[in-house]
N, CA, C and O of each residue as an XYZ file, in Angstrom:
512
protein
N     -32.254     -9.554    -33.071
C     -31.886    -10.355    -31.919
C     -30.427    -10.080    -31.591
O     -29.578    -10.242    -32.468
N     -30.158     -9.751    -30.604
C     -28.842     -9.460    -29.874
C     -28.322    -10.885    -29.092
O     -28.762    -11.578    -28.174
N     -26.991    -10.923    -30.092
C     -26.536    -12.361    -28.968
C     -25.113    -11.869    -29.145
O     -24.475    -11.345    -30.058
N     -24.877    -12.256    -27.892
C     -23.459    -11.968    -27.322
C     -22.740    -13.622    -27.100
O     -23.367    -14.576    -26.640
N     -21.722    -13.644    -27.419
C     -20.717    -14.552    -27.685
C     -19.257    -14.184    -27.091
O     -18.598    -13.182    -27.368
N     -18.830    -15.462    -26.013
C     -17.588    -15.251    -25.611
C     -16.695    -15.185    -26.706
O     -16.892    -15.631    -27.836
N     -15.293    -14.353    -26.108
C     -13.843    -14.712    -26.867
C     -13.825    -15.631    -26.404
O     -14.259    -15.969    -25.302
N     -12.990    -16.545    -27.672
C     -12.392    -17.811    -27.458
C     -10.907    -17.602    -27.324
O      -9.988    -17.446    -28.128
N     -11.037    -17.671    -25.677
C      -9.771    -17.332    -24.884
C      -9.461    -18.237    -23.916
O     -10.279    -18.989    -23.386
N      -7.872    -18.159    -23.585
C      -7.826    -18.889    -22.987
C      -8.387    -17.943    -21.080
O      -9.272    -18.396    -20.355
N      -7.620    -16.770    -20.792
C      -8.097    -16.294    -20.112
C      -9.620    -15.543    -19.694
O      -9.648    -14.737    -18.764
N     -10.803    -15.868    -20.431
C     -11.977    -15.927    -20.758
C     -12.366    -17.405    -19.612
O     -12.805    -17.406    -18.462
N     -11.942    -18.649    -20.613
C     -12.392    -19.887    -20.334
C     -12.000    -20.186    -18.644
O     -12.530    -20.839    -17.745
N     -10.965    -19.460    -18.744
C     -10.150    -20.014    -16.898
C     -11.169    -18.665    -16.097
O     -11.633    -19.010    -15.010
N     -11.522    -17.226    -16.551
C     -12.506    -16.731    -15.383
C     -13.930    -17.745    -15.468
O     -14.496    -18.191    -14.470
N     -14.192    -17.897    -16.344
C     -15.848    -18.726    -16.154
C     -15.764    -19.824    -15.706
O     -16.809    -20.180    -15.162
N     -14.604    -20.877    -15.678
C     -14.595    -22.391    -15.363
C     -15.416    -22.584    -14.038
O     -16.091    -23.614    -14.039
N     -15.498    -21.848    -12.962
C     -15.961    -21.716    -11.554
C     -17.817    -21.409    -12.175
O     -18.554    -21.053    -11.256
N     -18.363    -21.505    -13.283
C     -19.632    -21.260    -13.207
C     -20.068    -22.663    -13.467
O     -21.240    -23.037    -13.485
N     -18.721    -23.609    -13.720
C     -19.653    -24.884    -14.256
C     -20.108    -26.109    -12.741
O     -20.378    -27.309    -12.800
N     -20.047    -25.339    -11.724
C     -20.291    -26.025    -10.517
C     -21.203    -26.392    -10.450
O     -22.276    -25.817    -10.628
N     -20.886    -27.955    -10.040
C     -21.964    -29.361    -10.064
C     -22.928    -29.707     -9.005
O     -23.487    -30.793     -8.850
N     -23.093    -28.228     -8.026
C     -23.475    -28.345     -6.976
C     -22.638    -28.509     -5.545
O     -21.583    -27.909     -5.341
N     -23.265    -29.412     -4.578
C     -22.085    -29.778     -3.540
C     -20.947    -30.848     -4.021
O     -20.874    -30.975     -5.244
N     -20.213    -31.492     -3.383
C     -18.621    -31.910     -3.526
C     -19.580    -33.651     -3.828
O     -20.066    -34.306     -2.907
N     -19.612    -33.906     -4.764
C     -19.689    -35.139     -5.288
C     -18.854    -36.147     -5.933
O     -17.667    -36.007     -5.638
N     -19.087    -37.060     -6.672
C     -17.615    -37.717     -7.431
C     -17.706    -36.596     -8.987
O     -16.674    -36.275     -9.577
N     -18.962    -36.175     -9.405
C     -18.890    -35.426    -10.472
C     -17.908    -34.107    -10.255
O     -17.485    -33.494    -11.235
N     -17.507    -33.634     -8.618
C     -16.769    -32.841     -9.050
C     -15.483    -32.954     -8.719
O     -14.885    -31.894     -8.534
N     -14.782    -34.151     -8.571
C     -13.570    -35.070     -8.843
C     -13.476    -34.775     -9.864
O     -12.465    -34.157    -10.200
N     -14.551    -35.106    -10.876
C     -13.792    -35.226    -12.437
C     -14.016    -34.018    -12.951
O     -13.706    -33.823    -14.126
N     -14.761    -32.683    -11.950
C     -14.939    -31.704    -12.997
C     -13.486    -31.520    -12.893
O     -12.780    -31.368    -13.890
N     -12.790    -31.542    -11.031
C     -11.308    -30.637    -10.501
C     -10.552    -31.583    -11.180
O      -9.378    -31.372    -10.876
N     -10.642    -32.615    -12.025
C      -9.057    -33.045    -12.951
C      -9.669    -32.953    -14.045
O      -8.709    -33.131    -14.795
N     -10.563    -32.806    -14.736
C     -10.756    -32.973    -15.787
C     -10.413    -31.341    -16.353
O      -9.588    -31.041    -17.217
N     -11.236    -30.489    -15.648
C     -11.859    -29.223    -16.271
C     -10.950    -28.394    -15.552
O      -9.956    -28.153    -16.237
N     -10.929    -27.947    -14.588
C     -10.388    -26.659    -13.632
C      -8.596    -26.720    -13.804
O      -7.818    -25.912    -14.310
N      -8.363    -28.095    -13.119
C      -6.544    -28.185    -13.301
C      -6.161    -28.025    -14.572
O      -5.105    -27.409    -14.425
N      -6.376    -28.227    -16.186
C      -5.772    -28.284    -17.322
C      -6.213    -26.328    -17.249
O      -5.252    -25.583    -17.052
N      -6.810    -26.052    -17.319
C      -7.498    -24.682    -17.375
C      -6.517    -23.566    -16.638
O      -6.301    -22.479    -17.174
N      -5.996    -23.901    -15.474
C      -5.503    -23.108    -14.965
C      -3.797    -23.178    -15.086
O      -2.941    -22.293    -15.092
N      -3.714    -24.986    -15.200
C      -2.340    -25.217    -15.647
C      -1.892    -24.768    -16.451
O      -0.662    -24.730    -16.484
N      -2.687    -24.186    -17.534
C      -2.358    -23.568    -18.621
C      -2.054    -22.409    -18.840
O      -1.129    -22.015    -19.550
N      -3.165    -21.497    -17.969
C      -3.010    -19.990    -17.696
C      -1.756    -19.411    -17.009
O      -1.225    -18.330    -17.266
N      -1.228    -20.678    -15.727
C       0.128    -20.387    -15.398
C       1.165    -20.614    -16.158
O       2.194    -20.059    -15.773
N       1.267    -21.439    -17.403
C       1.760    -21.784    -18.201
C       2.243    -20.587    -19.454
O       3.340    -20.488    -20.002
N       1.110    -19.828    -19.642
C       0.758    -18.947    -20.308
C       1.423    -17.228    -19.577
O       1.994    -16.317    -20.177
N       1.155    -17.307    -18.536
C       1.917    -16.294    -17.589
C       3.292    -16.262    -17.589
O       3.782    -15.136    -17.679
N       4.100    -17.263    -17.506
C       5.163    -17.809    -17.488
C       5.509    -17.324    -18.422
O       6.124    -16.286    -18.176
N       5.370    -17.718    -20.214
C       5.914    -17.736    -21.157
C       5.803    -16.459    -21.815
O       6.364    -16.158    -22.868
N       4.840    -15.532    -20.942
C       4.522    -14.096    -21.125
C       5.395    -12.905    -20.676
O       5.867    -11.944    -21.283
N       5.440    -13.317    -19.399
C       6.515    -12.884    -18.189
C       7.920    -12.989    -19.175
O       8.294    -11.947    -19.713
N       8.663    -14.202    -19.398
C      10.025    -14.274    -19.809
C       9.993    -13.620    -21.433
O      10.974    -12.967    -21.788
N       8.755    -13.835    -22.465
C       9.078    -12.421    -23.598
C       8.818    -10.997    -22.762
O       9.605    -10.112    -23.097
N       8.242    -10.773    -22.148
C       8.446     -9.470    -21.766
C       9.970     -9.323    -21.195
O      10.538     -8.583    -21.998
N      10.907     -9.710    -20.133
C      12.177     -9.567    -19.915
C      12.985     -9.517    -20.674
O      13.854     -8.647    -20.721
N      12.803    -10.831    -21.729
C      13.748    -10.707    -23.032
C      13.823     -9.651    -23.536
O      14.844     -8.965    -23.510
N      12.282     -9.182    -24.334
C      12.522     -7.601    -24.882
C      13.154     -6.476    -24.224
O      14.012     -5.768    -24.751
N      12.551     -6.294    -22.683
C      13.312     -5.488    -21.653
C      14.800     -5.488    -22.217
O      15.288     -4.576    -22.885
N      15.293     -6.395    -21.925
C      17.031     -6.485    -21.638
C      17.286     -6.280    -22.924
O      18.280     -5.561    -23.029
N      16.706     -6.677    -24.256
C      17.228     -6.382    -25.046
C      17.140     -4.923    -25.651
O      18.074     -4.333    -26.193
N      16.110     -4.536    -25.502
C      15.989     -2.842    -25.483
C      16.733     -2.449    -24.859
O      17.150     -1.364    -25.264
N      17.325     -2.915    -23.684
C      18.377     -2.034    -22.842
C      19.593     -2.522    -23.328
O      20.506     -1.764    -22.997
N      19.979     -3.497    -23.989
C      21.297     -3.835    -25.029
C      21.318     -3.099    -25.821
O      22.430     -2.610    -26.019
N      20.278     -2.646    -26.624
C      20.675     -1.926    -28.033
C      20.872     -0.893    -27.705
O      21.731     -0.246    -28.304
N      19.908     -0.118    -26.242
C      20.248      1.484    -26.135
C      21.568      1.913    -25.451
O      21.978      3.068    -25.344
N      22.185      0.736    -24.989
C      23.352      0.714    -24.294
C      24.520      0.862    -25.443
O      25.464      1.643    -25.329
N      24.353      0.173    -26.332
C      25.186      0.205    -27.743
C      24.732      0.927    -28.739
O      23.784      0.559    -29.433
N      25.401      2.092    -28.918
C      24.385      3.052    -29.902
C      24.809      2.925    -31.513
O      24.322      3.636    -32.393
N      25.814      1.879    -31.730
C      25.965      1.543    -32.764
C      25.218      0.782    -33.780
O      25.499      0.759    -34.978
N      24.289      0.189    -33.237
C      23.136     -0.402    -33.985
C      22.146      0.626    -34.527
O      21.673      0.658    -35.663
N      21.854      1.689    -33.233
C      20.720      2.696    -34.235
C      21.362      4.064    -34.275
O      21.521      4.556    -33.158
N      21.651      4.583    -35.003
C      21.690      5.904    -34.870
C      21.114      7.007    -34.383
O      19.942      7.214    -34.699
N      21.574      7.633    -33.804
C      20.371      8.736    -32.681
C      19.258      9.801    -33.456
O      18.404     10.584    -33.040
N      19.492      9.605    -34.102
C      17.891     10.365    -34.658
C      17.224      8.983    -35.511
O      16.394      9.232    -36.386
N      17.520      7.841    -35.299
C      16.354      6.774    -35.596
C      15.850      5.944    -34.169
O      15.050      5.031    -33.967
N      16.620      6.639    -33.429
C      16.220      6.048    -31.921
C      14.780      5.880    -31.157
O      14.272      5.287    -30.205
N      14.372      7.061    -32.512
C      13.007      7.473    -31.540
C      12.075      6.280    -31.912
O      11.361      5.949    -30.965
N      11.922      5.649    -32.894
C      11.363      4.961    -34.263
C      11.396      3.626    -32.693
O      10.469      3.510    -31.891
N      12.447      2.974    -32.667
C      12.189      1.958    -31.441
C      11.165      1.857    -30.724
O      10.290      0.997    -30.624
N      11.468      3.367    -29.956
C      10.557      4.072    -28.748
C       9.124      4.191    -28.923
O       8.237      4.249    -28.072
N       9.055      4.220    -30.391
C       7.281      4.211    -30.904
C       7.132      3.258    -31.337
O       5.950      3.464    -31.614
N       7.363      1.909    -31.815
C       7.282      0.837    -32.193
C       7.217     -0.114    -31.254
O       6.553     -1.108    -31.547
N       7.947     -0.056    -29.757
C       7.410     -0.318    -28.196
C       6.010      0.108    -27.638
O       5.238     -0.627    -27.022
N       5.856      1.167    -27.899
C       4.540      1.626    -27.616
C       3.426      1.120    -28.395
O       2.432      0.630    -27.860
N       3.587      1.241    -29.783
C       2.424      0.642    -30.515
C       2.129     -0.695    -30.032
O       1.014     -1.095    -29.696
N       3.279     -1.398    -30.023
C       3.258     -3.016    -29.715
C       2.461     -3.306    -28.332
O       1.518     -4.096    -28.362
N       2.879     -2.592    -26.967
C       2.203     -2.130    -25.865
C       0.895     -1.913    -25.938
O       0.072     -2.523    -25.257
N       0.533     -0.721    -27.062
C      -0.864     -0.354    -26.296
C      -1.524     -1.128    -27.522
O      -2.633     -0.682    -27.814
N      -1.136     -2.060    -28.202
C      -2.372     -3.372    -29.119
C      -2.397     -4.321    -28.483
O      -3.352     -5.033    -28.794
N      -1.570     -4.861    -27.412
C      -1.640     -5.925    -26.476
C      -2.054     -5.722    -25.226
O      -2.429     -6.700    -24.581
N      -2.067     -4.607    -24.722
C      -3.124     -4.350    -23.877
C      -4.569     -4.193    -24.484
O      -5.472     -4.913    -24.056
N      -4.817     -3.211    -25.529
C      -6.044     -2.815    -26.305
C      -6.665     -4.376    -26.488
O      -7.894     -4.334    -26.537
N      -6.390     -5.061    -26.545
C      -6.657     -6.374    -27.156
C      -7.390     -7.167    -25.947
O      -8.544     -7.586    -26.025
N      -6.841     -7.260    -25.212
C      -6.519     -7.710    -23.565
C      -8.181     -7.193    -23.038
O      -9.125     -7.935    -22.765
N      -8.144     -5.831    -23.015
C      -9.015     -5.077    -22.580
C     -10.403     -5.311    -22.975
O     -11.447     -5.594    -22.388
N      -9.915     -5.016    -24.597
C     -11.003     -6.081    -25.306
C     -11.866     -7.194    -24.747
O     -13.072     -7.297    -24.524
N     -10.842     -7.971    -24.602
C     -11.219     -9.355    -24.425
C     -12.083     -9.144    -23.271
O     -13.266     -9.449    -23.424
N     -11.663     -8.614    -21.986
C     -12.325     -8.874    -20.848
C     -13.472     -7.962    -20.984
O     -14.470     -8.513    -20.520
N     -13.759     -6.632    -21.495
C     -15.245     -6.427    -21.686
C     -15.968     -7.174    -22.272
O     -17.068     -7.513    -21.835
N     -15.246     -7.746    -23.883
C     -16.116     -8.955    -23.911
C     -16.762     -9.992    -22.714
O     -17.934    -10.367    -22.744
N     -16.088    -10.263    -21.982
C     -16.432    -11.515    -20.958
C     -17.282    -11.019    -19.893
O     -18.068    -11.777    -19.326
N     -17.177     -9.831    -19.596
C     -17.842     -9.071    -18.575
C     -18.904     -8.435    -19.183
O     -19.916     -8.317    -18.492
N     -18.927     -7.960    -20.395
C     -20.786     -7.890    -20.752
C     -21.416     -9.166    -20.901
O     -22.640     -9.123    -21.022
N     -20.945    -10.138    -20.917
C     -21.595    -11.312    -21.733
C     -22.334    -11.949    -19.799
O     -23.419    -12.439    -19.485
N     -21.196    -11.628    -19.042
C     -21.376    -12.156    -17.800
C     -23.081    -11.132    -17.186
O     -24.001    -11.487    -16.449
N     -22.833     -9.912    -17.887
C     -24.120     -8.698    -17.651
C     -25.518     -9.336    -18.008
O     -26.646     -9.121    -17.563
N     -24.996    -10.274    -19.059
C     -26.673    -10.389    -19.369
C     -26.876    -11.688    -18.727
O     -27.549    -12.389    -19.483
N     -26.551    -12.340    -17.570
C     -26.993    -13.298    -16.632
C     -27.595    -12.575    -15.921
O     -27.100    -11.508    -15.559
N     -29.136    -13.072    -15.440
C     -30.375    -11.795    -14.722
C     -29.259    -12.343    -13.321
O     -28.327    -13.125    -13.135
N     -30.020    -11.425    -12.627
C     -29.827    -11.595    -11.336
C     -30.699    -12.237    -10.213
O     -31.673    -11.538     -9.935
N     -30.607    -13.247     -9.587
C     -31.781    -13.406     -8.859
C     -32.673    -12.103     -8.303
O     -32.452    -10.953     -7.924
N     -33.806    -12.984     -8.487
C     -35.585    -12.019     -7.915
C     -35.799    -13.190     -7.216
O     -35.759    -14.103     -8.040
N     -36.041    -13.692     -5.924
C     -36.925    -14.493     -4.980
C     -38.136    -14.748     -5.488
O     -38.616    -15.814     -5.875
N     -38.770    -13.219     -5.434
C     -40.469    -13.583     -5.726
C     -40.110    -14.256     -7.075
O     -39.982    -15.472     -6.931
N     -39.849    -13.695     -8.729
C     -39.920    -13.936     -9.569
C     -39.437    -15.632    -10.145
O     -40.069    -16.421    -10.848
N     -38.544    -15.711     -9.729
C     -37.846    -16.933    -10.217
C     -38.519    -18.092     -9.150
O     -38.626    -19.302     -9.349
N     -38.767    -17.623     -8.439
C     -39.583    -18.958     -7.200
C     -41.041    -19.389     -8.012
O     -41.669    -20.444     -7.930
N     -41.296    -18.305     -8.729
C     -42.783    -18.704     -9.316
C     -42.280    -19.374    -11.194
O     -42.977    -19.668    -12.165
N     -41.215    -19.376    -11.030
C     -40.290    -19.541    -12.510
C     -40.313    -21.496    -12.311
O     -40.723    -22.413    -13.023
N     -39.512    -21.400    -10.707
C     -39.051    -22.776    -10.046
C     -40.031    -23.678     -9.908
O     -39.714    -24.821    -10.239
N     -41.222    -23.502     -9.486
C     -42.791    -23.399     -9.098
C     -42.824    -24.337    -10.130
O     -42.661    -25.557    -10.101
N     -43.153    -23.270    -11.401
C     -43.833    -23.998    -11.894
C     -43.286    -25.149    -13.612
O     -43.904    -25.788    -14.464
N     -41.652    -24.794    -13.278
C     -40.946    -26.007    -14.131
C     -41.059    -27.283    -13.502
O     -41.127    -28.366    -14.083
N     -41.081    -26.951    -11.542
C     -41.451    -28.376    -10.930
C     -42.366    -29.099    -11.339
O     -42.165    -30.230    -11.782
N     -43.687    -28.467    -11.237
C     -44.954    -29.170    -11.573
C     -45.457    -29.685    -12.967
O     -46.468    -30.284    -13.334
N     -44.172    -29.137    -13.681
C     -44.305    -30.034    -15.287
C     -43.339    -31.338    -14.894
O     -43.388    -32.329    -15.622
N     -42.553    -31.321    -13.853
C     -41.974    -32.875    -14.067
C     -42.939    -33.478    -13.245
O     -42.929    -34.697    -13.075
């Protein structure tokens, strides 16, 4: 048996939140839009934010140390330069990860069939 399982992410949880729709605009979806959607996304901007300003920090500070060559010596310079990169391509690799995870998992939702699922609809009605 093949079962596929989301990452438990935060950027995972904020693309799917839009599948938990309650139908048309009711009071249930008052409390889904404060309960569920605003903390979800408040967070993701939250999360952007605090992502955004370590990335600058490192920026500027990589450009402090290469500006001052007294901290590394020029034939250990390179060692930085690959230790940026590794760090780079596991936080993207990771990233990437994550969202094929979310996007195969999203694959195995069928797709509507009219004929098929109408005779699906059919006949779950006639058991209530």
């Amino acid at each position: 048996v093949l079962t596929l399982r989301l990452p438990d992410t935060l950027w995972c949880s904020t693309i799917l939140v839009p599948l938990l729709n309650f139908g048309s605009i009711s009071p249930g979806f008052w409390f889904q839009l404060m309960m569920v959607w605003l903390p979800q996304y408040g967070a993701l901007l939250v999360s952007v934010c605090i992502q955004s300003i370590l990335i600058a920090y490192l920026r500027q500070a990589t450009l402090d140390q290469l500006q001052t060559r007294d901290a590394c010596p020029d034939d250990v310079s390179y060692l930085r330069f690959v230790a940026i990169c590794v760090l780079t391509m596991w936080v993207l690799a990771t990233e990437g990860m994550q969202i094929f995870a979310t996007l195969r998992w999203l694959a195995a939702i069928p797709s509507w069939q009219p004929v098929r699922h109408e005779q699906i609809l059919t006949a779950v009605r006639s058991r209530q």
